[in-house]
DOMIPA-315557 format. One line per field, with one value per residue (C-alpha): x, y, z; residue in one letter; residue number from 0. Coordinates in steps of 0.1 Angstrom, whole numbers. Layout:
N
X	[X_...]
Y	[Y_...]
Z	[Z_...]
aa	[A_...]
i	[NUM_...]
This chain:
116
X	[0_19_6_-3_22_18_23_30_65_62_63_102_112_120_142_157_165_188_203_210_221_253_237_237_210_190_215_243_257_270_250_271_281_270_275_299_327_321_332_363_373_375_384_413_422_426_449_475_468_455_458_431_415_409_405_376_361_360_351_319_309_312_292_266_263_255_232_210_214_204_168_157_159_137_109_114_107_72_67_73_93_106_134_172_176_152_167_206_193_188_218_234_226_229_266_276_297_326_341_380_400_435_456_460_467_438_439_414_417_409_372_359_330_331_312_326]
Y	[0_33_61_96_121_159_180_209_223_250_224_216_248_249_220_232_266_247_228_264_278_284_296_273_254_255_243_268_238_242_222_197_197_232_245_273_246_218_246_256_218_211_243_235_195_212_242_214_206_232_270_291_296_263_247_275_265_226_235_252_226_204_223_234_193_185_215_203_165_173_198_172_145_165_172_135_125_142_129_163_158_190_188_196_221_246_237_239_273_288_270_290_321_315_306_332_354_346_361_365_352_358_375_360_359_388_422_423_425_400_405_419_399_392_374_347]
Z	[0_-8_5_-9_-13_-10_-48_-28_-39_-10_23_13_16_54_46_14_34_56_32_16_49_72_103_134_147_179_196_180_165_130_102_94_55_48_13_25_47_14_-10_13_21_-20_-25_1_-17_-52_-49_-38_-75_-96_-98_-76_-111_-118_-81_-77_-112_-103_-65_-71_-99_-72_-47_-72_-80_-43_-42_-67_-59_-22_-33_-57_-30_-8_-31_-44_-11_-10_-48_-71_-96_-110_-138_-129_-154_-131_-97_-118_-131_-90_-80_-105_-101_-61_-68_-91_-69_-49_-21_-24_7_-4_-30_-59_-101_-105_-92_-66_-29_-3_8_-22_-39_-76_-104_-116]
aa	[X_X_X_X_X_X_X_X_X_X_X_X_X_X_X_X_X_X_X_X_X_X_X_X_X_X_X_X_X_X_X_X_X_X_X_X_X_X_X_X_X_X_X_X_X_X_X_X_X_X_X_X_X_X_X_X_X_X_X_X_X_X_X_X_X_X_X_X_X_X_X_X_X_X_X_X_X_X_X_X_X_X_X_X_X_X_X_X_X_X_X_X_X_X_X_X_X_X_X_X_X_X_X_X_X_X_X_X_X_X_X_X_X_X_X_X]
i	[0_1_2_3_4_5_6_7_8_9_10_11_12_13_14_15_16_17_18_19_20_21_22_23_24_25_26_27_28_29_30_31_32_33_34_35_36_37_38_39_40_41_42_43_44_45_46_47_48_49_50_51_52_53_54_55_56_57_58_59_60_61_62_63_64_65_66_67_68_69_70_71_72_73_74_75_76_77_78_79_80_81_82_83_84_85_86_87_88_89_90_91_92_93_94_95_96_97_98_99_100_101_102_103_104_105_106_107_108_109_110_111_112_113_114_115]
């Protein structure tokens, strides 16, 4: 017997927004796997290999990837379906600007938020 699932897009939006998130919790404890710490641990693996160019190109692919993996398993778990291409297109715009930590191969300073 399977029961009936909700078409309502709008109840996974509590959990979507801390999926999205980097606040704390209730508790003050720090969601684990937030998209802000993922994107600094790749970030952090690659520029052993790459140049911050390319490690920040591959790093937010990555994190973009998850993003969209992780919102389509909520709403598949209350039976919508929506296509990837709308959830990619929000991930995308969401992740278009970066904030620069450290000096590097372009002339902008550390703080400053840019497009990619």
């Amino acid at each position: 017997h399977e029961s009936e699932k909700t078409k309502d897009i709008v109840q996974g939006l509590p959990k979507i927004e801390q999926i999205l998130e980097a606040k704390k919790t209730t508790n003050l404890e720090k969601i684990n796997k937030n998209p802000h710490e993922k994107l600094n641990n790749i970030f952090s693996k690659l520029k052993t290999k790459f140049d911050n160019k390319t490690s920040t190109r591959i790093a937010i692919q990555k994190v973009q990837q998850s993003l969209v993996k992780k919102i389509q398993d909520v709403y598949k778990s209350q039976g919508i379906k929506i296509a990837n291409k709308h959830i990619e297109v929000i991930v995308k715009q969401m992740t278009n600007r970066v904030v620069i930590k450290e000096k590097g191969e372009i002339e902008v300073l550390p703080g400053e938020i840019i497009e990619l």
